[in-house]
N, C-alpha and C positions, 0 to 999 in steps of 0.2 A: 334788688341790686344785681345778683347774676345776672338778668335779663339784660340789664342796661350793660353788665360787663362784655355781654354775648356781642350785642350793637358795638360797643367801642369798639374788641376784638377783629369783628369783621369790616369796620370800618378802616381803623389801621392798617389790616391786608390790604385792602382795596386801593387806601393812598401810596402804601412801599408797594405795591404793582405796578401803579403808574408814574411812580416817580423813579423812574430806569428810562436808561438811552438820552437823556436830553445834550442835545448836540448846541457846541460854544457859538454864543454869537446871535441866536436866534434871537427876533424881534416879536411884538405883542406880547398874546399870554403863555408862548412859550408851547413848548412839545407837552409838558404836561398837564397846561392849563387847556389845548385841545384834545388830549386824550382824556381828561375828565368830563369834558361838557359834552363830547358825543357818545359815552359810555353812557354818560343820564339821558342822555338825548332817546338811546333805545327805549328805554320804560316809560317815556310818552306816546309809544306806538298801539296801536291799534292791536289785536289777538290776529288777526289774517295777516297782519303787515312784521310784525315784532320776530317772531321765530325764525324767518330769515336774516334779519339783521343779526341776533343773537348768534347763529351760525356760520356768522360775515365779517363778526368782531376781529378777531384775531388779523384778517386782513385789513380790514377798514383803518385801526388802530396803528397799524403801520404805515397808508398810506395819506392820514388823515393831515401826516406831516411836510407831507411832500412840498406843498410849495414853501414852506421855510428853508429847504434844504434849494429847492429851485436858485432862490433869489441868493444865496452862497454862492454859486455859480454865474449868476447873471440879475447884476442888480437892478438890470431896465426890469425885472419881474415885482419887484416892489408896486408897480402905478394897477397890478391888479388885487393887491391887498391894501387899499389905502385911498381916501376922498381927502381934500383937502377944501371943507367946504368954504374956509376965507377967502378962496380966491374967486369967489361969486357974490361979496359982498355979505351983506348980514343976515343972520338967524333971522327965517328958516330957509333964507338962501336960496327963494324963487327967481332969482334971475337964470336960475340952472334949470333949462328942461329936463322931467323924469325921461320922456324918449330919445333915446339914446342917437338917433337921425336927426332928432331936430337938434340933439346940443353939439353936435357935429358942425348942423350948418349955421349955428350961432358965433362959435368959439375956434371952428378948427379942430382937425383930428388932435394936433401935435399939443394944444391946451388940453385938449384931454386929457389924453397921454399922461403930459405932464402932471395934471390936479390929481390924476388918479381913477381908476373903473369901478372902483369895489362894487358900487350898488350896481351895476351893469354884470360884473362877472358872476353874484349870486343869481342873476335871472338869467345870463346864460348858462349856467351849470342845471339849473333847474329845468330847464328845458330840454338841457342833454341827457339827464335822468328819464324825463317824462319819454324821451322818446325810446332808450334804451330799454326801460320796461314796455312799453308798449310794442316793442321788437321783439320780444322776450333776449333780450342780449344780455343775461344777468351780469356775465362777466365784465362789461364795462359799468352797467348800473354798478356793480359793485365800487368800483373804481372813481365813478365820479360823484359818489354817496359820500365819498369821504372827501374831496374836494369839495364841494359843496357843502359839505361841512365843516369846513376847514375856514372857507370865505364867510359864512354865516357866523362863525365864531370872533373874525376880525368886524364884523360889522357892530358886535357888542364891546368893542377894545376902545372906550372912547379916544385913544391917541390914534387911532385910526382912521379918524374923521376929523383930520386937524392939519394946519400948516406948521404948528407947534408939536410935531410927534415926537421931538425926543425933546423937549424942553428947552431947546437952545431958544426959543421968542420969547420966554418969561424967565431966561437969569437960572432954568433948572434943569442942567445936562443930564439927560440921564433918568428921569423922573418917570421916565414908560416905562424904562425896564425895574425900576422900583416899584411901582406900581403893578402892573402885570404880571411878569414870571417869577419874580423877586418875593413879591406875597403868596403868589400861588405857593411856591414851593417851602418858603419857610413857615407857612401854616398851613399846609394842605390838612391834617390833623381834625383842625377848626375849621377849615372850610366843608359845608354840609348844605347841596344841593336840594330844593326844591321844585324841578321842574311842574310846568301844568300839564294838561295833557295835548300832545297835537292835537291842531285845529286847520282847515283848510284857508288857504293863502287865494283868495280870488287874482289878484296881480303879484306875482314876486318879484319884479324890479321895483314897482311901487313900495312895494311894504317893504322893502332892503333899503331906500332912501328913509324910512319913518322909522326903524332899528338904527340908523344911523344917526338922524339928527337926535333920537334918543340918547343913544350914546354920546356924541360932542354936548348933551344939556348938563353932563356930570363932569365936565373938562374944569371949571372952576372949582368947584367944590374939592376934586382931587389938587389942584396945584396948591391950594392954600392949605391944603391936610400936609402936602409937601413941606411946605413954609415953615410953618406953625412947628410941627416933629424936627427939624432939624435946626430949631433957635437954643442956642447953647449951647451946642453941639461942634465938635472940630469936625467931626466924618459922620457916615452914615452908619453908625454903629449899633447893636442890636437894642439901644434903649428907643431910635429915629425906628427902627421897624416895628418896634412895640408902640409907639406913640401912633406909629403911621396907621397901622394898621387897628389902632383900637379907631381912629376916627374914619378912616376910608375901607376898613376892610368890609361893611355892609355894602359898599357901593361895587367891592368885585362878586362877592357873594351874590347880589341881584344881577348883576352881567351875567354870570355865570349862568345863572339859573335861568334867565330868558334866555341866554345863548340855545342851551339846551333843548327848551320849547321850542324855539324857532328852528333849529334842525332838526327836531323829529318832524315840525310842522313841512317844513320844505320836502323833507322825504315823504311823507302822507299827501301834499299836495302832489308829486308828480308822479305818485301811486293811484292817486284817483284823476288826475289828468289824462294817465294812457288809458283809463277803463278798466282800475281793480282785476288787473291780472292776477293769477296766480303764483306766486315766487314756489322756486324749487323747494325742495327742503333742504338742499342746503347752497 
């Protein structure tokens, strides 16, 4: 029993640390729904790769939130946290080319724009990493490690791969953010990550469109956890977030927990795409 008290103990630190700063208004999972997932994200790294990140936290962790705070300021920043894959027709929504040239010359820049870049801007960040280590320029590696991770966290938000991102198409305003930051933070407690361990990414705009239709496959399953938690109900009061979350809180727990595999993997792929450089120590 002390043992398991020890685990709780330290557990609880771990969530009152990351549950400071969250700024009003943010969309997905919220500031501390991605200061959690790229905190676990480190302990899927590799012994060569790991020790730098650990001595990059404390940065990383700050600017991990950066484009939340972007799109405050400028909400054309929204179309690069966000696919709208209905607007290509139906699941899995091959009428959308993965190369980003050719859906250009299908749809138009300004349809893009419009639907959204997400899976394009985790394979652009990925690349700016790859070459930033490969530069040795840790200083921006640093910087777009957590961009990059930040994109790779929305790509696991399934209201981030929808035309229905805040519920206004199914009758349920608001239903992202009850779902996403709204759970994070009223059970971060109970929420207990199991990342796997990085694995290498052969294409990462590819694999960023196949985290995404992953995520839009759970867009049902939460609306009706929606539904269902708030029948009999005047408001969403905390019996609608106990209900919510006894039936959909498994489905942010696995987001979370791939999220995290997936950004350590992205940072591990474009650590072994410049050629397993050496990172400073710190």
């Amino acid at each position: 029993m002390q043992g398991r008290d020890r685990r709780w103990g330290r557990r609880a630190s771990v969530a009152a640390l990351l549950l400071v700063l969250l700024p009003t208004g943010v969309t997905a999972w919220g500031a501390n729904g991605h200061r959690l997932v790229t905190h676990k994200a480190i302990e899927t790294l590799p012994p060569e790769l790991r020790p730098w990140f650990e001595a990059n936290w404390n940065f990383i962790s700050q600017h991990v939130t950066d484009p939340l705070y972007a799109v405050s300021k400028n909400s054309a920043e929204i179309r690069f946290q966000r696919i709208e894959f209905e607007k290509y027709g139906r699941f899995p929504f091959d009428l959308l080319p993965r190369d980003y040239k050719a859906a250009v010359k299908k749809f138009g820049k300004p349809a893009l724009d419009a639907n959204g870049l997400l899976p394009w801007q985790i394979g652009l960040y990925s690349e700016r990493l790859t070459n930033d280590m490969r530069a040795g320029n840790w200083n921006d590696a640093r910087t777009d490690a957590a961009l990059l991770a930040f994109y790779v966290g929305e790509a696991h938000d399934p209201f981030s791969t929808t035309d229905n991102f805040d519920g206004h198409v199914s009758g349920q305003p608001g239903v992202d953010a009850r779902f996403d930051s709204n759970l994070v933070d009223r059970f971060a407690l109970f929420i207990y990550l199991r990342p796997n361990d990085a694995f290498f990414i052969s294409d990462p705009t590819d694999h960023a469109f196949e985290d995404c239709l992953t995520s839009h496959s759970w867009l049902q399953a939460i609306l009706l956890a929606d539904r269902r938690a708030r029948a009999g109900l005047a408001d969403y009061t905390d019996d609608y977030y106990d209900r919510f979350y006894n039936t959909a809180g498994a489905i942010v727990i696995r987001q979370l927990s791939e999220a995290s595999t997936e950004i350590g993997s992205y940072w591990l792929t474009a650590w072994i795409n410049a050629g397993k450089p050496q990172p400073p120590e710190h």
